[in-house]
C-alpha positions as CSV (number, residue, x, y, z in Angstrom):
1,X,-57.5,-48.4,-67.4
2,X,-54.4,-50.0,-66.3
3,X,-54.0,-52.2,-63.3
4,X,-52.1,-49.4,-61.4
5,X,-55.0,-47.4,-61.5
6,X,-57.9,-49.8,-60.8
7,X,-55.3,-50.9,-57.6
8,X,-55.2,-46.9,-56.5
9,X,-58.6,-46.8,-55.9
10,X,-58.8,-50.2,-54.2
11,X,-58.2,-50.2,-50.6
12,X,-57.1,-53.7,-48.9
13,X,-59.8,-54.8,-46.5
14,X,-59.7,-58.8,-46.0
15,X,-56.0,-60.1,-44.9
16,X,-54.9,-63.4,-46.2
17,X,-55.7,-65.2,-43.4
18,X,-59.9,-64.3,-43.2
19,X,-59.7,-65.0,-46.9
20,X,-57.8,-68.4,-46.7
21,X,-60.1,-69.5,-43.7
22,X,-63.3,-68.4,-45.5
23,X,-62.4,-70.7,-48.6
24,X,-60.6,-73.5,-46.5
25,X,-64.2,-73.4,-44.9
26,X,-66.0,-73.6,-48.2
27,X,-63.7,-76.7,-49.2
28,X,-63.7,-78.1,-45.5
29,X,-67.8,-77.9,-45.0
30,X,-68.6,-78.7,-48.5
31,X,-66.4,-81.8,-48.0
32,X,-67.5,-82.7,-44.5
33,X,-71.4,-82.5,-45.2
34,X,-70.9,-85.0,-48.3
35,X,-68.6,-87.2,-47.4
36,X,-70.2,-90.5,-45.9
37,X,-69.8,-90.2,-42.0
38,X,-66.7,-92.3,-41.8
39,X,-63.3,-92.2,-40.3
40,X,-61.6,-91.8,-43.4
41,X,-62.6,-88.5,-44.4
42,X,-65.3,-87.2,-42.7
43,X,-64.2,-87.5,-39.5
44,X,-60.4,-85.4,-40.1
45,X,-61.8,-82.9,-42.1
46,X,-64.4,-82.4,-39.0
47,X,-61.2,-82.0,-36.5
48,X,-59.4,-79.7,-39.2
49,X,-62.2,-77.4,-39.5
50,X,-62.6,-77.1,-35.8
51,X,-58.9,-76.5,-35.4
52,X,-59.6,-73.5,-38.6
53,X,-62.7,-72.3,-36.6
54,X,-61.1,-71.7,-33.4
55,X,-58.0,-69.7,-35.0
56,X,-60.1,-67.4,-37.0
57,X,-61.6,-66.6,-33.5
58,X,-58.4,-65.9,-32.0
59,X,-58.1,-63.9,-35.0
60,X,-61.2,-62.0,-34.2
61,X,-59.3,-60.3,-31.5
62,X,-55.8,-60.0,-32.7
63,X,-56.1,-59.5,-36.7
64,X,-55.9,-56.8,-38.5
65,X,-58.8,-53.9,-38.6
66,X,-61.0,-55.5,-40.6
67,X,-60.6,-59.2,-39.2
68,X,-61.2,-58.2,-35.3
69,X,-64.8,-58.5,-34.0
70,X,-64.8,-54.9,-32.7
71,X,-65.0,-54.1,-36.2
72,X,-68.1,-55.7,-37.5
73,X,-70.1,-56.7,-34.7
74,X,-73.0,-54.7,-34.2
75,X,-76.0,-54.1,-31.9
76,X,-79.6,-56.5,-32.5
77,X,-80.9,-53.2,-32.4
78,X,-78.4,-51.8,-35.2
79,X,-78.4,-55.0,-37.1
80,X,-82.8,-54.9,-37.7
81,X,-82.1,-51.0,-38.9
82,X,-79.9,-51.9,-41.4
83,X,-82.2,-55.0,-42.5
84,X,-85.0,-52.2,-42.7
85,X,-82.9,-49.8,-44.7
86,X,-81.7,-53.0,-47.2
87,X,-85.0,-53.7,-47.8
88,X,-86.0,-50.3,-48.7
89,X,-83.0,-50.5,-51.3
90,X,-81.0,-47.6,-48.8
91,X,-78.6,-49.8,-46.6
92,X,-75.4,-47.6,-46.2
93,X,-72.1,-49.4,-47.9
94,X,-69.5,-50.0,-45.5
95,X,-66.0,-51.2,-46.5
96,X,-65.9,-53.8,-44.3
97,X,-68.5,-56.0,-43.2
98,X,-72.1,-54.5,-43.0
99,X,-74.3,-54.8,-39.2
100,X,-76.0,-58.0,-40.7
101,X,-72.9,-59.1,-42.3
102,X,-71.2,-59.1,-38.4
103,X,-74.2,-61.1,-37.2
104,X,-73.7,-63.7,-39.9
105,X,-69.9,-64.0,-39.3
106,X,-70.7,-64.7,-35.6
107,X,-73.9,-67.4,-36.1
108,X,-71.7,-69.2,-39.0
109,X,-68.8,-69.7,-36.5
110,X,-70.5,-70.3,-33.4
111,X,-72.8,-73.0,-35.3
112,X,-69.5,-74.6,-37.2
113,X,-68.5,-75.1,-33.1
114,X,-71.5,-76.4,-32.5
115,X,-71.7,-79.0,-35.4
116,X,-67.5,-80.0,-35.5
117,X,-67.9,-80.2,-31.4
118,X,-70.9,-82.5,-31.7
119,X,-69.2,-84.3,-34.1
120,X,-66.4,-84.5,-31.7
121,X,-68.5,-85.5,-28.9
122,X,-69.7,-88.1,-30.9
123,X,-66.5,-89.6,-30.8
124,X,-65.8,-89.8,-27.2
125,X,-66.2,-92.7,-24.7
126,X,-68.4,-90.0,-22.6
127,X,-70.9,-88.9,-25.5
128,X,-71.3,-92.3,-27.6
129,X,-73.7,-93.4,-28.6
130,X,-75.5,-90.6,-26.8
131,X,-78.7,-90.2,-29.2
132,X,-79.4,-86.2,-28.6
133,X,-75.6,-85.4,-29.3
134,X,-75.8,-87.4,-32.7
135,X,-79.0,-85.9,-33.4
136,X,-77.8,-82.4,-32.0
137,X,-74.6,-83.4,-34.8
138,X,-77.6,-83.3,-37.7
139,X,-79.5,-80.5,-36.9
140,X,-76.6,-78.2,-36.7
141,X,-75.3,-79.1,-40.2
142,X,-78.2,-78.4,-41.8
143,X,-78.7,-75.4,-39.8
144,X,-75.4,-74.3,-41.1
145,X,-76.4,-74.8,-44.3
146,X,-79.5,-72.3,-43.8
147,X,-77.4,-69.9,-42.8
148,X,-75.1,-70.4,-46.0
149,X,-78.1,-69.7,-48.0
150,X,-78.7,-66.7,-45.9
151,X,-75.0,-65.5,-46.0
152,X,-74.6,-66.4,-49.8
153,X,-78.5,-64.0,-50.3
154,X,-76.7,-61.4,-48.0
155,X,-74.1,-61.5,-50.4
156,X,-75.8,-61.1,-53.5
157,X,-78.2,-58.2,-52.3
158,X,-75.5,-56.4,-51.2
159,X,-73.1,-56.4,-54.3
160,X,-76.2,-55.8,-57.0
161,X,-76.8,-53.0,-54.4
162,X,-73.7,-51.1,-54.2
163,X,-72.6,-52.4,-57.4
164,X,-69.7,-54.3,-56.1
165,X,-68.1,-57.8,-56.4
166,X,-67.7,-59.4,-52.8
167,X,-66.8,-62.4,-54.6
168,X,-63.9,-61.2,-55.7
169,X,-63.2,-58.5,-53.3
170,X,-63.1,-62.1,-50.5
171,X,-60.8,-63.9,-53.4
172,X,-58.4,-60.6,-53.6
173,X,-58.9,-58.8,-50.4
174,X,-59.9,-55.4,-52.1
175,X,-62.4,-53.5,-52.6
176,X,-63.2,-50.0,-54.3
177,X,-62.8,-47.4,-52.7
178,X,-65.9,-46.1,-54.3
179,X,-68.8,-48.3,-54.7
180,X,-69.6,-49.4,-58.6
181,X,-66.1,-49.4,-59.5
């Protein structure tokens, strides 16, 4: 099959911009949670994954389809139905992000706030020092990483479902049109 045809029955989904702030984020995490908390690395990466964070919010209202919020995000009530119907092995593909996929996006970005402003806070002649905002700086990076695991299982379930690479579908931007393409 030649690549004009596989790229006729793709359909572009995830702009450049999601998919450069979902791998900057990747690089930007991965780099923040093992460098040694310093100044010299540690501390920038914190302020440049904030600075990431809050444009892909912006983003969320003024991307493209598949990049706003109105898009993905989904009722709790919606969200449990389509965990049910995932776990009986019938969740319905969607092109974009799934119900549960939505939620994740939203609890990933609101906890990277959380951790990269704590960390900020940390810094700051008001919150210095300030044991609960250090310890508030902890807990929310590993919490982040739970929901990495979670987000990475969501990931995995879903494309040995549909029979679909989201790997590469978030590294390209396309998907099939059909599932198992």
């Amino acid at each position: 099959m030649s690549g004009d045809t596989v790229r006729a029955r793709e359909v572009r989904v995830w702009d450049r911009f999601v998919r450069l702030f979902h791998w900057g984020t990747v690089a930007l995490f991965a780099t923040a949670f093992l460098s040694p908390d310093d100044k010299a690395l540690h501390e920038p990466v914190g302020y440049v994954l904030l600075a990431l964070v809050m444009l892909r919010i912006g983003w969320g209202f003024v991307g493209p389809r598949h990049a706003r919020f109105t898009n993905f995000l989904a009722s709790p009530a919606a969200v449990l139905r389509y965990l049910r119907l995932l776990r009986q092995g019938r969740a319905p593909r969607y092109l974009g992000h799934n119900p549960a996929g939505g939620m994740m996006i939203v609890l990933l970005l609101v906890m990277l706030v959380v951790v990269a402003g704590s960390g900020w806070m940390t810094e700051t002649d008001r919150w210095f020092g300030v044991p609960w905002v250090d310890h508030l700086h902890h807990i929310s990076a590993k919490l982040l990483l739970v929901l990495v695991g979670l987000h990475l299982t969501g990931v995995i379930v879903s494309s040995g479902l549909h029979r679909e690479n989201l790997v590469r579908a978030m590294i390209t931007g396309r998907k099939p049109v059909e599932p198992g393409i």
